[in-house]
N, C-alpha and C positions, 0 to 999 in steps of 0.2 A: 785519675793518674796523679802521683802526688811528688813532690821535692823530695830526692835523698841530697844530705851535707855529706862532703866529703875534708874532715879535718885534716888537711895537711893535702900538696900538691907533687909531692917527692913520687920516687918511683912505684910506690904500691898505690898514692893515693891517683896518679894517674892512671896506674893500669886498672883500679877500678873502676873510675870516672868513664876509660875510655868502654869497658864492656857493659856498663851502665846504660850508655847511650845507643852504640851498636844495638842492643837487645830492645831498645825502644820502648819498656814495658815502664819508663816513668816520665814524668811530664818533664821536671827540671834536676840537673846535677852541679851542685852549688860547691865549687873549690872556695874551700876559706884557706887562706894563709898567709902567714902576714908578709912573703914576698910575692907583696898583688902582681906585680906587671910580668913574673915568670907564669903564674898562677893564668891570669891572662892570656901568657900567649899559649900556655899547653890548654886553655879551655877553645881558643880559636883552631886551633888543628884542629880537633875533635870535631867539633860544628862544621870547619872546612870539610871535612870527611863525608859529612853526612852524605850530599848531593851522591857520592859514589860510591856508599857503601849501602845507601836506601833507608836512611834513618831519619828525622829530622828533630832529636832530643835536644832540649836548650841547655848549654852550657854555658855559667857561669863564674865570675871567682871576686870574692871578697876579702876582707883582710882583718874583719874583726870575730872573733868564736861565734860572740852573741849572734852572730847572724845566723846562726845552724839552728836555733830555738824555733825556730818556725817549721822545721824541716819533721816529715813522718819517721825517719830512720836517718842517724847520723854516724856515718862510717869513721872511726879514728884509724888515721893510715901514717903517713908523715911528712912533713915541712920539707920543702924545699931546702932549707936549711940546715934546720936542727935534727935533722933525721925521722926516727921513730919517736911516737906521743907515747912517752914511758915513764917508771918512775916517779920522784917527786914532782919532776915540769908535768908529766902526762898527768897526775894525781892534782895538782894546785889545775889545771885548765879543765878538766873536770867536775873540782869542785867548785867553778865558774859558773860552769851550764848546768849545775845542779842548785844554785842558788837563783838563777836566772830562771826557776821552774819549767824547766825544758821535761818535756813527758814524751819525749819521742826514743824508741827501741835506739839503743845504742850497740854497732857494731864494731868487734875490736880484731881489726883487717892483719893488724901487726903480730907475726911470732913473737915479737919480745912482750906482747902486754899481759901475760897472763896474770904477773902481779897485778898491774892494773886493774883490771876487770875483778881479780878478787877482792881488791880494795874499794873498790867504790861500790860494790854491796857490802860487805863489812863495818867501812868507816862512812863513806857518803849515804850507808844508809837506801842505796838505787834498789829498786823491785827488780830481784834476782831474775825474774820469767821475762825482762825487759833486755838483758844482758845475754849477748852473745859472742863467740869467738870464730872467726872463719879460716886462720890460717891452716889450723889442724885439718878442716874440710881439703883442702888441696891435697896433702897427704893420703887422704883417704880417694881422692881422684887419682893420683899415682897408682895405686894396691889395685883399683879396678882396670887402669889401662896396662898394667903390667901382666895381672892374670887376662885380660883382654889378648893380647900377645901372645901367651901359652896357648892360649887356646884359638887363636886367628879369627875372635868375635870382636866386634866392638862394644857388646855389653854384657855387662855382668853386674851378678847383687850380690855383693857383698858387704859386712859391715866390719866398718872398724869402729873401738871404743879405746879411751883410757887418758892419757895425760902426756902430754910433747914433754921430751921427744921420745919416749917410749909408746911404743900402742898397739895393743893386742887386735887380731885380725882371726876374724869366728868364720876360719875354715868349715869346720862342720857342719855349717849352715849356709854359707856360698853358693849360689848358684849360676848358671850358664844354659839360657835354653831350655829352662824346667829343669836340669841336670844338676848334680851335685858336682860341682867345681875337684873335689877329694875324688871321684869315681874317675876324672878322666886328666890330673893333672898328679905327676909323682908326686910324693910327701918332702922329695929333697928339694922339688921347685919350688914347692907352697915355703917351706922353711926360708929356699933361699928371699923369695919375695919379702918375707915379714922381714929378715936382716936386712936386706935393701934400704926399706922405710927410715930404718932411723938414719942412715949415711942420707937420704934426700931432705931430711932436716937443716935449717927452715926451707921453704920453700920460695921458689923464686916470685918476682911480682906479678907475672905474669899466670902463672898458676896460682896466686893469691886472688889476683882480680878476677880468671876465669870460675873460684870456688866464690870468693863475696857476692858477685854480682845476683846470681838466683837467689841466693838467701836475703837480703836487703830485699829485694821481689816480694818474697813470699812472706816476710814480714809487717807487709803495706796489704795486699791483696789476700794473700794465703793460698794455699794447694793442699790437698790430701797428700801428696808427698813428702816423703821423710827424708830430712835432709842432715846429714853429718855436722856435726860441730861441738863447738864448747859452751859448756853450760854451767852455772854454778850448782854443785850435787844439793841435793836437799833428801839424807839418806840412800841414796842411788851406790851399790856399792861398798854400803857401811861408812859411805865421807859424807861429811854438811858444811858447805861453805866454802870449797875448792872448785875450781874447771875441772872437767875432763871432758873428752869429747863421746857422744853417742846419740843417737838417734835422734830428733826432733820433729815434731811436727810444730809449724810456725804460722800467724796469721794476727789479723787485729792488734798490729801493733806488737805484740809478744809471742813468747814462745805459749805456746796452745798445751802441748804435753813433751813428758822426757821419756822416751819409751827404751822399757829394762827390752836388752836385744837378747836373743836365746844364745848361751853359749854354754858350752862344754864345760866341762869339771875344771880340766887344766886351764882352758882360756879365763871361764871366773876367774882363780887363783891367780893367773895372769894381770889380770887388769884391777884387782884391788890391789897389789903391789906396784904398778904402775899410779896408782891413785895416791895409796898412803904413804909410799916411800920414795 
């Protein structure tokens, strides 16, 4: 079991801390932020929790970045303070723990950071299979609890690809039960669902923390499971060098592979417009 950092104590970087711990599946959850004693006391709820939620994860909180260098996967979420790790602040504290030869998977929890994350493979130089984005993941937990709904299951496979806040959703290949999601759900619901997606843009922290938390997991341990996110394309699409989100399989540290997901004529056409424009 190993240390996930969580850069920033604000509302995403606790709602990941707290299902980090709940889920029990890592040793320590380390809030850096430089308001240590708020940082602090939302690490002591958390740990208070444990005894009655049946967890016993150690939570911690620091106040200097360097201290995430130690860590297997370090979640950028946001400051008690200053909000969201974005931008030129999110890009200069970056290129901190890039000079401080941190090699640990970097997760970027925040909707606003896509510039970021395309920036520090670009400019910092970071190994793109190292870099990932989870808030789009959320999104894509909506489209499955939505068609979940329509159909009165609690699961379904469906995928979604492309680039926030637009994102193509490969009906055609949907499924419920072995069943194809299109044989037993109208074409006006499926329509209406995909419209839904972008009004639930960004997503709230809660639904940010519930999609971070497995992925930071399976990036320390790994699963054959394929899990939704953003990833920098390296020709995926006809794009090199942008996020979108699609399929991944994650482990050691980095992303393992990007897997092209099967889609229809019109959804391709879909989601390279969503990429390139």
């Amino acid at each position: 079991m190993s240390t996930v950092a969580v850069l920033g104590a604000g509302p995403i970087g606790a709602a990941v801390a707290q299902r980090l711990a709940v889920r029990a599946r890592v040793r320590e959850v380390r809030f850096i932020d430089a308001n240590v004693s708020v940082a602090s006391g939302k690490a002591l709820d958390i740990m208070q929790a444990g005894p009655v939620e049946h967890y016993d994860t150690r939570v911690t909180a620091m106040g200097d970045v360097l201290a995430a260098t130690g860590a297997k996967v370090i979640v950028v979420a946001d400051e008690v303070d200053g909000g969201e790790w974005e931008g030129d602040r999110g890009l200069a504290m970056m290129r901190q723990l890039a000079r401080a030869g941190t090699t640990a998977a970097i997760v970027f929890a925040g909707p606003k950071q896509i510039w970021l994350m395309e920036t520090c493979a670009r400019e910092l130089k970071m190994r793109a299979d190292k870099l990932v984005g989870t808030a789009p993941a959320a999104a894509a937990g909506a489209v499955r609890a939505l068609a979940g709904l329509e159909l009165g299951l609690s699961t379904v496979d469906v995928t979604v690809v492309g680039r926030p806040p637009s994102f193509t959703i490969a009906w055609s290949t949907a499924t419920a039960d072995g069943v194809l999601i299109s044989e037993r759900v109208p074409a006006h619901r499926l329509l209406a669902i995909s419209d839904s997606v972008k009004r639930l843009w960004p997503p709230g922290p809660y639904a940010i923390g519930a999609a971070t938390a497995p992925i930071a997991e399976a990036l320390i341990d790994g699963r054959r499971r394929r899990h939704a996110a953003l990833a920098i394309l390296d020709g995926e699409f006809g794009a090199r060098g942008v996020a979108a989100m699609l399929p991944l399989e994650l482990g050691d540290g980095r992303i393992l592979a990007r897997v092209r997901p099967s889609l229809s004529a019109s959804e391709g056409t879909g989601v390279f417009s969503t990429v390139s424009g």
